[in-house]
N, C-alpha and C positions, 0 to 999 in steps of 0.2 A: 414442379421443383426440378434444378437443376442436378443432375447426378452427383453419386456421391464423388467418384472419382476427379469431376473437374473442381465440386465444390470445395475438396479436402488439395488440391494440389495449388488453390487459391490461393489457401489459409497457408501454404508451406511457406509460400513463397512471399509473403508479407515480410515487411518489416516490422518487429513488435520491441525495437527499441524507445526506451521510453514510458513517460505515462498516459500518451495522448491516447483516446480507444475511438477515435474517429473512425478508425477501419471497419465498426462494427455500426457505425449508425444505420437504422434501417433493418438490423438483422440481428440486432442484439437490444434489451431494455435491463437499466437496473434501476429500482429505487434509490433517493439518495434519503441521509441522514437530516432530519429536522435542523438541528442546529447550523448548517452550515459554514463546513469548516474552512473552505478559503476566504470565506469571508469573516472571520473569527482571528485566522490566521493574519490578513493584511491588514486589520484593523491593529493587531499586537504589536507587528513588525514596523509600523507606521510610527508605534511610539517608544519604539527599544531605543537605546545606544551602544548596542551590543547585542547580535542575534546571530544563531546558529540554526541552520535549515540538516537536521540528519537524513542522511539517505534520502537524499532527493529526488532522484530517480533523472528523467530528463530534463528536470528544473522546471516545467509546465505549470504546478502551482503555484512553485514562488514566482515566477514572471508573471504573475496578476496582483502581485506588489505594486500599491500605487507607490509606497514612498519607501526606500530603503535605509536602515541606520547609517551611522556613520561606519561603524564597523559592520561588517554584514558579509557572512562564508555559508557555504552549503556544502555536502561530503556526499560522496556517491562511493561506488564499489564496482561496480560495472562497464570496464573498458567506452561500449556503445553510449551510453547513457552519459556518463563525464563528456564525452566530447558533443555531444548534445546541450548538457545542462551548462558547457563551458562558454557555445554559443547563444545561448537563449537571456545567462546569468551575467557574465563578463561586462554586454554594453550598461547592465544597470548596475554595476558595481559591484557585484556581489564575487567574489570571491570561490572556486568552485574547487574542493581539495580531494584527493583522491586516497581511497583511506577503507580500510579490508573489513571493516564492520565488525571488527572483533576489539576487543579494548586494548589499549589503551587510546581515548579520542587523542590526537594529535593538537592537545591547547593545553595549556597552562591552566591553575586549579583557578574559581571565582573568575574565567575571561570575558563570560557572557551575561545579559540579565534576561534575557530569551534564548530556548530552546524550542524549536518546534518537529514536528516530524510527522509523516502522513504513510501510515500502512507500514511501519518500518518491520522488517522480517524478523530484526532482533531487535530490544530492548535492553540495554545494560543501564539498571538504574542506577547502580552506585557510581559510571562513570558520565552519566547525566547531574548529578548531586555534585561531583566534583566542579566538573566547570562553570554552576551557574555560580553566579556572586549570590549572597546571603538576602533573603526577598527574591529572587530570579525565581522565573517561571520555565514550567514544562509546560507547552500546547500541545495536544497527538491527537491524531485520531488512529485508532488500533484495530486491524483486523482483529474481530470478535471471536466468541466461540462457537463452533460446530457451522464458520463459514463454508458455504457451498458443499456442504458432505452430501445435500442429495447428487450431484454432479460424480463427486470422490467415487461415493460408493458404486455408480455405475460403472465404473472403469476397476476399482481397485477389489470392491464387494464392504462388507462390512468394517466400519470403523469401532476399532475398541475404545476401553474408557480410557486409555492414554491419551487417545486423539480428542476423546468428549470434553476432559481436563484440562487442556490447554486452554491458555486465553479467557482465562476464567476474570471477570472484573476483580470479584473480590480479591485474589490471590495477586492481580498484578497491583488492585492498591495493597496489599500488606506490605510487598516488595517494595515499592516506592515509599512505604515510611519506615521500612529496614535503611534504606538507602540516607534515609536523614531529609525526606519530603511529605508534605501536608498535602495531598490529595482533598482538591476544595470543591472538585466537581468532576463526578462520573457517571454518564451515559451511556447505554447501549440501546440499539436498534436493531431490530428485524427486517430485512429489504426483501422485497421479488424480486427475481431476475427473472430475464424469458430469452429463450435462443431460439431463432428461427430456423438454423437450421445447422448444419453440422461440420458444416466451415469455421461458424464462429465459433463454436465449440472447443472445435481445433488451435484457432486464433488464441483466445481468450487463457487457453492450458498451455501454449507456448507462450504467453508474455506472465502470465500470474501463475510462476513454478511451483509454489509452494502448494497450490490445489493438490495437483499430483506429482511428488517428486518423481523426476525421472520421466515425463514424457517425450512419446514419439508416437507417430501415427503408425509406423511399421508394431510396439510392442502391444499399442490396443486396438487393431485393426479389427477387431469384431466386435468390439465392443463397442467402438465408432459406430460400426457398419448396423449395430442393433440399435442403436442412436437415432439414426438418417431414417429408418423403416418406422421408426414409431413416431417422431416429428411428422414425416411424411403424410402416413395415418390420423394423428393424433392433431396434430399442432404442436405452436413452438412447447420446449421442454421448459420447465419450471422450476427453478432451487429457491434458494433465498440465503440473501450474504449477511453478516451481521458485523456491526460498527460501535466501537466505544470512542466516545470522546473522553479523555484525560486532561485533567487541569493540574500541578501541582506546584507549590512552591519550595524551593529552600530553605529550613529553619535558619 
């Protein structure tokens, strides 16, 4: 194995804008979700006339849109990412708006009859409820609960039950029929993950912040460093991520 020092100065030096994790093929594996959701997703957006893609990230999943509505925007947050998702999204139409991820969405109430969103960081369901028309759908798939905490807890140490709380199914369907929506299908899954080695460790905690707020490799440099020795030793490390899919409609 190659040292930690060249392996970790690899991972810095990456680009991790975006949703592509090409960078990781080879040295990173995740399970995915049974239902699959791009293909759930393109099948929806194929037959909207009005679709909304939230926090899109680099626009990678919607660009495997075979066919786009007449109406058809995506919203991002992310300086790096907009201008990614501007060129990936723009030659097929799609509309790519630049918008703080906090509410109020930037559309008019009933604009849309799809909503979809993939890993979004936040959730605001009453301003999801606002903009679809009456019958319109919410597609999502949601980072689950107590994703990747055996990872977290290696760097950070123990997660309390604030952190176990979060991202709870049930709790995110009550909120969406607070919100004035019929949740008609909810899923979660359990995934392996496997890290080869402590590059992509690195990689993986700079592009997906919410793992560990506040990463840097200088603030957990030995906890890294106990990382690379046990991989080393052991083999790759092993967590496991969890995914909900969310269906809901409009009353």
């Amino acid at each position: 194995m190659r040292s930690y020092d060249a392996l970790v100065a690899e991972a810095v030096d990456a680009d991790v804008s975006g949703w592509d994790f090409s960078w990781l093929d080879g040295r990173a594996t995740e399970e995915r979700p049974s239902w699959g959701y791009q293909r759930l997703m393109v099948e929806r957006w194929a037959r909207a006339s009005a679709a909304l893609d939230i926090q899109t990230g680099g626009g990678e999943v919607l660009a495997g849109a075979e066919r786009v509505p007449p109406v058809a925007v995506a919203t991002e947050s992310w300086p790096p990412n907009l201008a990614k998702a501007t060129r990936l999204l723009h030659p097929r139409g799609v509309v790519v708006v630049a918008d703080p991820d906090e509410p109020p969405l930037p559309f008019a109430d009933a604009a849309f009859d799809l909503v979809t969103s993939r890993h979004p960081a936040t959730v605001w369901w009453d301003e999801i409820a606002r903009v679809l028309a009456p019958g319109g759908t919410y597609l999502a798939q949601h980072v689950g609960p107590e994703s990747v905490f055996a990872l977290a807890e290696e760097l950070v140490g123990p997660l309390g039950p604030e952190h176990r709380q979060a991202r709870q199914p049930d709790a995110e369907a009550e909120a969406a029929g607070a919100a004035g929506l019929e949740v008609v299908d909810l899923r979660t899954e359990r995934l392996r993950m496997e890290f080869g080695d402590v590059g992509a460790i690195v990689y993986f905690l700079r592009k997906v912040i919410w793992i560990v707020p506040g990463f840097t490799v200088d603030r957990y440099d030995a906890a890294l460093r106990r990382l690379h020795a046990r991989i080393a030793a052991e083999g790759p490390f092993v967590a496991h991520s969890t995914r909900t899919l969310v269906e809901a409609r409009r009353r």
